[in-house]
C-alpha positions in Angstrom: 0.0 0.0 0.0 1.7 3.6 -1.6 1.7 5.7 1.4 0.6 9.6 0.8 2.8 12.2 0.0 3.1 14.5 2.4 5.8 15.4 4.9 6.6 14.0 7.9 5.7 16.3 10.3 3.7 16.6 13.7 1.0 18.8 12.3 1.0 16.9 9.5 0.6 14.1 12.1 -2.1 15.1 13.7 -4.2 15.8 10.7 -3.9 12.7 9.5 -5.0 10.8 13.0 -8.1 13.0 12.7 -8.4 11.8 9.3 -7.9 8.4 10.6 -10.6 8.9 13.6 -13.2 10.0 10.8 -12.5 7.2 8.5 -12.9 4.5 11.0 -16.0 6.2 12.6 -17.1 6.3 9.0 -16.3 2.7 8.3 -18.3 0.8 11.1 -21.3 3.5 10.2 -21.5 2.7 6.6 -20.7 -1.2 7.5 -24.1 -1.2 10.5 -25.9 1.0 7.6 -24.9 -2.4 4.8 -25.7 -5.3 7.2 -29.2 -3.4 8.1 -30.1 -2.9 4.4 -29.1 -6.5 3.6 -31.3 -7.7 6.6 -34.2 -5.6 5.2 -33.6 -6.5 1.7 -33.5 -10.2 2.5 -37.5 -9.7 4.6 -38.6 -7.7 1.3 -37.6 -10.4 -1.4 -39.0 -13.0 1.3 -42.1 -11.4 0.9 -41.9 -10.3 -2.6 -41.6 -14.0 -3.6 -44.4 -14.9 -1.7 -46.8 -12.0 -2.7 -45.9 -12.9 -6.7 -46.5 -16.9 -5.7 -50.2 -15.8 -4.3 -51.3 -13.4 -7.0 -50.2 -15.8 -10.0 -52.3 -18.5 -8.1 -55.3 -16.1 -7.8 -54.7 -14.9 -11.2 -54.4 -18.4 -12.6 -57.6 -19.5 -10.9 -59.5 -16.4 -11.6 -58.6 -16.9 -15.7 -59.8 -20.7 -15.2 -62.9 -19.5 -13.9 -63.2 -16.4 -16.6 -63.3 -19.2 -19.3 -65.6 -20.9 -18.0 -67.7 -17.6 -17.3 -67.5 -16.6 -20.6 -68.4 -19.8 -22.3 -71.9 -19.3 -21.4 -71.6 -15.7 -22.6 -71.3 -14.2 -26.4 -68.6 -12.7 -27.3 -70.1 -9.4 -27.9 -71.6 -9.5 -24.3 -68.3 -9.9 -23.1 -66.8 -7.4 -24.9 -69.2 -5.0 -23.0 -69.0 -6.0 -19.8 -65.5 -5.2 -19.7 -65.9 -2.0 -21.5 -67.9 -0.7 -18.8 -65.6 0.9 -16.0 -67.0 -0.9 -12.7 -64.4 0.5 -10.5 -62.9 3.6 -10.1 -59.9 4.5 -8.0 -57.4 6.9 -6.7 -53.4 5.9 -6.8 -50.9 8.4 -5.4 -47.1 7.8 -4.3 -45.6 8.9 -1.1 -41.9 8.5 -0.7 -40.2 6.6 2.3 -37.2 6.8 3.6 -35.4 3.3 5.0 -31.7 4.2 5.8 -31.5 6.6 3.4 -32.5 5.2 0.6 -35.9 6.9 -0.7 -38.6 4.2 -1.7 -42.5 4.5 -2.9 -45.5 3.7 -1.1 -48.2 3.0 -3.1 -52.1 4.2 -1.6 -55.1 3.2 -3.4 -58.4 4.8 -2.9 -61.7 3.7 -4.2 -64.8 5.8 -5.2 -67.3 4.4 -3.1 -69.8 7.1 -3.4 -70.2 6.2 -7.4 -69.5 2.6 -6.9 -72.6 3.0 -4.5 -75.0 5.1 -6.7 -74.2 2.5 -9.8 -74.6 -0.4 -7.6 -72.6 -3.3 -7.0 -72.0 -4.3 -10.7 -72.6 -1.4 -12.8 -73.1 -3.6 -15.4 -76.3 -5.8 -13.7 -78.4 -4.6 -16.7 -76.4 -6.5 -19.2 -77.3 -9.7 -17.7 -74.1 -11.1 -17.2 -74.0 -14.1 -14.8 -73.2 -14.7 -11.7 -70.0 -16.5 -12.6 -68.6 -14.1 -14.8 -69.7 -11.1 -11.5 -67.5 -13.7 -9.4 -64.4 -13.7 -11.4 -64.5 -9.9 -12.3 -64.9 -9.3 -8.2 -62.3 -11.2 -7.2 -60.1 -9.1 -10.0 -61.0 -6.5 -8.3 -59.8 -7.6 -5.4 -56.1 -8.7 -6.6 -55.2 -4.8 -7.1 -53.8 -4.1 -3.6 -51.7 -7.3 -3.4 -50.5 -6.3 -7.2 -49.6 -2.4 -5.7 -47.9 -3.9 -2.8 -46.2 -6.5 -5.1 -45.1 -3.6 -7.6 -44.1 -1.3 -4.5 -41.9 -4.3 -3.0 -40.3 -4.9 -6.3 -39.5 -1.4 -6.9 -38.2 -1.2 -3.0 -35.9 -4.3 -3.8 -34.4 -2.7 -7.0 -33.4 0.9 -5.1 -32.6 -1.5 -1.7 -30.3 -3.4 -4.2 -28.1 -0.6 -5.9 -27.9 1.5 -2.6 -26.4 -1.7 -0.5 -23.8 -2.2 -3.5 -23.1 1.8 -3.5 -22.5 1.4 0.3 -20.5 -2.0 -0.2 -18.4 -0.1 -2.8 -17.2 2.3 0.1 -17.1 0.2 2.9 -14.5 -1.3 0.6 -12.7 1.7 -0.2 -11.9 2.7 3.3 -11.4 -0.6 4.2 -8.8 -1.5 2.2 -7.6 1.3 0.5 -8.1 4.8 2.7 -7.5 3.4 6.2 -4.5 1.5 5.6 -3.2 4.0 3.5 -3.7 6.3 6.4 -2.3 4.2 8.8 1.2 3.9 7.0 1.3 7.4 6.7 1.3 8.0 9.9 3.9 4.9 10.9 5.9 6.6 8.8 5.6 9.8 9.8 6.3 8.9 13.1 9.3 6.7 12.4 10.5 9.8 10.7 9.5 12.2 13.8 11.3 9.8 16.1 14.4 9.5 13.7 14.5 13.5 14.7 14.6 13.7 17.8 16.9 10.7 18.3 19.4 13.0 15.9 18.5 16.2 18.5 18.5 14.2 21.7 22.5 13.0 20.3 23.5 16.6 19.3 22.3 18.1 22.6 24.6 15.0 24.3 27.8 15.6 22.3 27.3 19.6 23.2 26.8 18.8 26.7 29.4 16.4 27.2 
């Protein structure tokens, strides 16, 4: 390791223990700040596989029982039904902040007030049946687990680049700034003590 240039003195010295001090304070914060993220990132993709597992089941299920819905229906029917909006909502994006690294939170909000004055199914008059109302409820019903699933995946992505960022520098003052500090200052004080042993024998041949 190349110590820096600078010269070996005991201001010098000093700057470079505070230097030292900072790094190494710096160090074990940015190292607790890595092994929380990983902690948290591990929980989140925990929970991100098992959201995704839940909703392709649901999904897979509800498509089974759409086919079956629509087998009894005409196309053209169908083709109505869904192009009749049934459920109107609100989405808006707060930002978080987990150990510095800023993340979304996703809200949903749903219109009850219309959803109340068209009625359950705003599309009742179209005479769909109760199978195909069953399949497009439960739908409905997949959209918070697929913002929470979105909001989780986005959470992992920004977790992920912010815990290599960190790992980058716990690295670089691990084993490139603190050991280049600390032979430095060996040095410097070798050189320091190298003076005064040359002083401390000038003073003794003057005095003898």
């Amino acid at each position: 390791m190349a110590r820096l240039n600078v010269k070996p003195t005991r201001m010098e010295l000093s700057n470079l223990k505070n230097r030292l001090k900072t790094a190494t304070r710096g160090h074990k914060l940015l190292k607790d700040k890595r092994d929380e993220l990983m902690r948290r990132f591990v929980d989140l993709i925990r929970e991100n596989n098992e959201l995704r597992q839940t909703i392709e089941k649901e999904l897979a299920a509800n498509m089974k029982e759409f086919v079956l819905a629509k087998a009894s229906e005409n196309s053209l029917m169908v083709e109505e039904l869904f192009a009749v909006p049934v459920h109107e909502v609100t989405l808006w994006i707060d930002i978080e902040n987990i150990m510095s690294v800023n993340v979304p939170k996703f809200h949903v909000q749903s219109n009850t007030a219309r959803e109340q004055e068209q009625g359950e199914f705003a599309y009742s008059y179209l005479s769909s049946n109760s199978e195909m109302d069953n399949t497009i409820q439960k739908t409905k019903e997949l959209l918070e687990k697929l913002l929470r699933l979105a909001e989780v995946e986005k959470t992992c992505q920004l977790m992920a680049d912010d815990i290599e960022k960190t790992r980058r520098r716990v690295n670089g003052l691990e084993y490139s700034i603190i050991p280049q500090l600390e032979e430095t200052i060996h040095y410097i004080e070798l050189k320091l003590e190298e003076v005064e042993r040359a002083s401390l024998v000038r003073i003794m041949k003057i005095t003898s």
